[in-house]
C-alpha positions as a Markdown table, in Angstrom:
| # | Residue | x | y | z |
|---|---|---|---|---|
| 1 | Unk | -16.2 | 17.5 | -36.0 |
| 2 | Unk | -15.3 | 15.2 | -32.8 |
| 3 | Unk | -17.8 | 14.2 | -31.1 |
| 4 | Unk | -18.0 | 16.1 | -27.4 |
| 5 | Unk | -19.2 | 14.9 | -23.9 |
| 6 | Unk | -20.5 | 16.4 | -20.8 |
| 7 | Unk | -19.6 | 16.4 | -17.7 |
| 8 | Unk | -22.2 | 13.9 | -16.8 |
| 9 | Unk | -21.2 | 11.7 | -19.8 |
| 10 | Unk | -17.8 | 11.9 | -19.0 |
| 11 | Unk | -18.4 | 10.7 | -15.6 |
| 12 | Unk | -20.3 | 7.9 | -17.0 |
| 13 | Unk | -18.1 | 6.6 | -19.6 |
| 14 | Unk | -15.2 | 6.4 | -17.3 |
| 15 | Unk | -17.0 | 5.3 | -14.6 |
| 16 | Unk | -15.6 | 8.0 | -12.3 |
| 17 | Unk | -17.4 | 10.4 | -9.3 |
| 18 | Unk | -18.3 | 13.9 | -10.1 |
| 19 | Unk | -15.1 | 14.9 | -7.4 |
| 20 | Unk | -12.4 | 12.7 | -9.3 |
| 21 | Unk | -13.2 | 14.6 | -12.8 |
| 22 | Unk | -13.5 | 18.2 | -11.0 |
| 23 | Unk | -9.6 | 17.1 | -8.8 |
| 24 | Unk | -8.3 | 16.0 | -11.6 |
| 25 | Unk | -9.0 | 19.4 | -14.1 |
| 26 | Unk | -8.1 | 21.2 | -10.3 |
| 27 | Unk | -4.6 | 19.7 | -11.2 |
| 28 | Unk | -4.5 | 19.9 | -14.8 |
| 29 | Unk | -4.5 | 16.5 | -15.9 |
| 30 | Unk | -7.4 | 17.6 | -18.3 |
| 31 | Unk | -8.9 | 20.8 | -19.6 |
| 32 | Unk | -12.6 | 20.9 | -21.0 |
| 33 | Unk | -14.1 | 23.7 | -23.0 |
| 34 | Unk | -16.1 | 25.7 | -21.2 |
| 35 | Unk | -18.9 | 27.8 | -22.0 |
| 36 | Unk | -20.2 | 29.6 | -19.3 |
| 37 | Unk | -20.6 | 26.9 | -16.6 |
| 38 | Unk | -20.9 | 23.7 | -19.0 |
| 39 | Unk | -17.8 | 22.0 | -19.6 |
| 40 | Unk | -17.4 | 20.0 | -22.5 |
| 41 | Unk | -14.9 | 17.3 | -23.2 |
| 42 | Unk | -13.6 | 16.5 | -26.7 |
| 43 | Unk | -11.2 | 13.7 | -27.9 |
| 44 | Unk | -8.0 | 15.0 | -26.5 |
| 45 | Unk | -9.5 | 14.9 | -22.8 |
| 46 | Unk | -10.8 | 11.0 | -23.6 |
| 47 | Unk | -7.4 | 10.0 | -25.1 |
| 48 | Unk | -5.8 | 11.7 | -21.8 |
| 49 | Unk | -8.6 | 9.9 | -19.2 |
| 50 | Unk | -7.8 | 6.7 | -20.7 |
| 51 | Unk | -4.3 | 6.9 | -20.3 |
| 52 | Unk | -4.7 | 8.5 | -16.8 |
| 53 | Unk | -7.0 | 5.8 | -15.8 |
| 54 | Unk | -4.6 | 3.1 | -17.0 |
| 55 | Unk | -1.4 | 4.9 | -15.7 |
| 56 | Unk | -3.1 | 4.8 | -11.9 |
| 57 | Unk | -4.1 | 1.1 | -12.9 |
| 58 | Unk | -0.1 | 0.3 | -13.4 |
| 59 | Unk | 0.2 | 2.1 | -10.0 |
| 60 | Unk | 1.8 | 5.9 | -11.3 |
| 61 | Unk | 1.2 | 9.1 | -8.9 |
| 62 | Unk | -1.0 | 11.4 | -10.6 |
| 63 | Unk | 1.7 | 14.2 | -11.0 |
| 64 | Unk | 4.0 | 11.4 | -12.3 |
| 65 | Unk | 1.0 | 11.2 | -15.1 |
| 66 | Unk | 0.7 | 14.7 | -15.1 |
| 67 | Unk | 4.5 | 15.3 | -15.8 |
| 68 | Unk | 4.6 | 12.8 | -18.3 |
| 69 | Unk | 1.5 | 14.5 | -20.4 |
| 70 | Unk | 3.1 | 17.8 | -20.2 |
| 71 | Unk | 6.0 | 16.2 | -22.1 |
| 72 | Unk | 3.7 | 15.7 | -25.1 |
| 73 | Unk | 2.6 | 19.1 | -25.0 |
| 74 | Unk | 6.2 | 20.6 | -24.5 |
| 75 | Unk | 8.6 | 18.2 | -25.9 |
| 76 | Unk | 7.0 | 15.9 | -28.4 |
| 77 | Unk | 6.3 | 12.2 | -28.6 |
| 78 | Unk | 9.5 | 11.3 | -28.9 |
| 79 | Unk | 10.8 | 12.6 | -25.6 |
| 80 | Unk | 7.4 | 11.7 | -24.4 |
| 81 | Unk | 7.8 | 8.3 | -25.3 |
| 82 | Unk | 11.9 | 8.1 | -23.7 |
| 83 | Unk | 10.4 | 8.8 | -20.3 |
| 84 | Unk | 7.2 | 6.8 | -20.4 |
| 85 | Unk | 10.3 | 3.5 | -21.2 |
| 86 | Unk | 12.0 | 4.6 | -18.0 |
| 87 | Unk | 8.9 | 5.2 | -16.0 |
| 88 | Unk | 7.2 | 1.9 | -17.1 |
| 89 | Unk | 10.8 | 0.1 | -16.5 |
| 90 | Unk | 11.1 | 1.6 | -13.0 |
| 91 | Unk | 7.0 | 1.0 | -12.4 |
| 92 | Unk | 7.6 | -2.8 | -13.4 |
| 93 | Unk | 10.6 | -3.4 | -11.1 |
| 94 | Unk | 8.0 | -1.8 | -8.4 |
| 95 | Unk | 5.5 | -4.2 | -9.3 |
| 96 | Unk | 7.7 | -7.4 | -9.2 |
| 97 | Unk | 8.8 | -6.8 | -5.8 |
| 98 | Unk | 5.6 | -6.8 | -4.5 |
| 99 | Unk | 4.5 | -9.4 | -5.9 |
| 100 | Unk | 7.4 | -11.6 | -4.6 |
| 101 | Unk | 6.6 | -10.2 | -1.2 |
| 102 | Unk | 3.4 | -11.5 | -1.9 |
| 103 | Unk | 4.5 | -14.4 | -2.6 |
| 104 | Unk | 6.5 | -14.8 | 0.6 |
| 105 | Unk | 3.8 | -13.6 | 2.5 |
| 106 | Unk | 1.1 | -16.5 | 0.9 |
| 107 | Unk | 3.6 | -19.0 | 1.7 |
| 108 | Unk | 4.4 | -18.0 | 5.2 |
| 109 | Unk | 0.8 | -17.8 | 5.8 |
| 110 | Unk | -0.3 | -21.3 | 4.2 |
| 111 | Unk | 2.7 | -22.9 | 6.2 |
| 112 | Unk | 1.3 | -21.4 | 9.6 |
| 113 | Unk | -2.3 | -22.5 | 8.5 |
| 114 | Unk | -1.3 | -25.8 | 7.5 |
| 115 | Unk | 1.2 | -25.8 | 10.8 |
| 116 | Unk | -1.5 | -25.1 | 13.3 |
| 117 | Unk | -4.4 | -27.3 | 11.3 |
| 118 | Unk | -2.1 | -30.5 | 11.9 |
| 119 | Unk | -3.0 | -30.8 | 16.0 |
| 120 | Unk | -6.5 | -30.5 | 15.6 |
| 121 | Unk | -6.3 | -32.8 | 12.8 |
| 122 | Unk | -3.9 | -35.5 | 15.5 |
| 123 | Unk | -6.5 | -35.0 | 18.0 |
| 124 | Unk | -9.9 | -35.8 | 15.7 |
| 125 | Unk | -8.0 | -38.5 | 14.6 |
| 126 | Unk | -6.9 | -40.0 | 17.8 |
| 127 | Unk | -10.2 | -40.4 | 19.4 |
């Protein structure tokens, strides 16, 4: 049998609050068993964490990681897998952009540093 987790374990392994693991079965990312008021989380709601956790760490929405795990569940890997290529294609364009906005923005700033260190650096000089 697979090994199970509580809620507090869950919490702890994933290094998440209390409210992100209660929003996130609110919006059906993942679905313990329950028994009575204990939740328990097996194998299939760690494999889904992880890749939730990493999908918000490449930048997805959370119903953009919700949609894609309902593929699984209605469509198959296959299908599953089609979508995640387009997603992750889109997700990477989205990612390259900012980082050459970034980049813009780091050079614009080090040229106004370096443009407004140069009088103070003419007047220490000069005395």
């Amino acid at each position: 049998m697979s090994e199970l987790y509580s809620f507090k374990e869950m919490c702890a392994k994933f290094e998440i609050t209390p409210r992100t693991l209660r929003y996130y079965e609110y919006i059906e990312l993942i679905a313990p068993k329950k028994e009575g008021k204990t939740r328990f989380y097996g194998q299939r709601e760690v494999a889904r964490m992880t890749l939730i956790l990493r999908g918000k760490r490449f930048g997805f929405s959370l119903e953009e990681l919700r949609q894609w795990l309902l593929i699984y569940e209605t469509e198959g890997t296959e299908e599953q897998n089609r979508v995640w290529q387009a997603l992750a294609e889109r997700q990477l364009q989205v990612l390259i952009d900012r980082r050459d906005a970034l980049n813009d923005t780091i050079k614009d700033l080090q040229a106004l540093r370096d443009q407004t260190a140069r009088p103070c650096d003419e007047d220490h000089n000069g005395s």
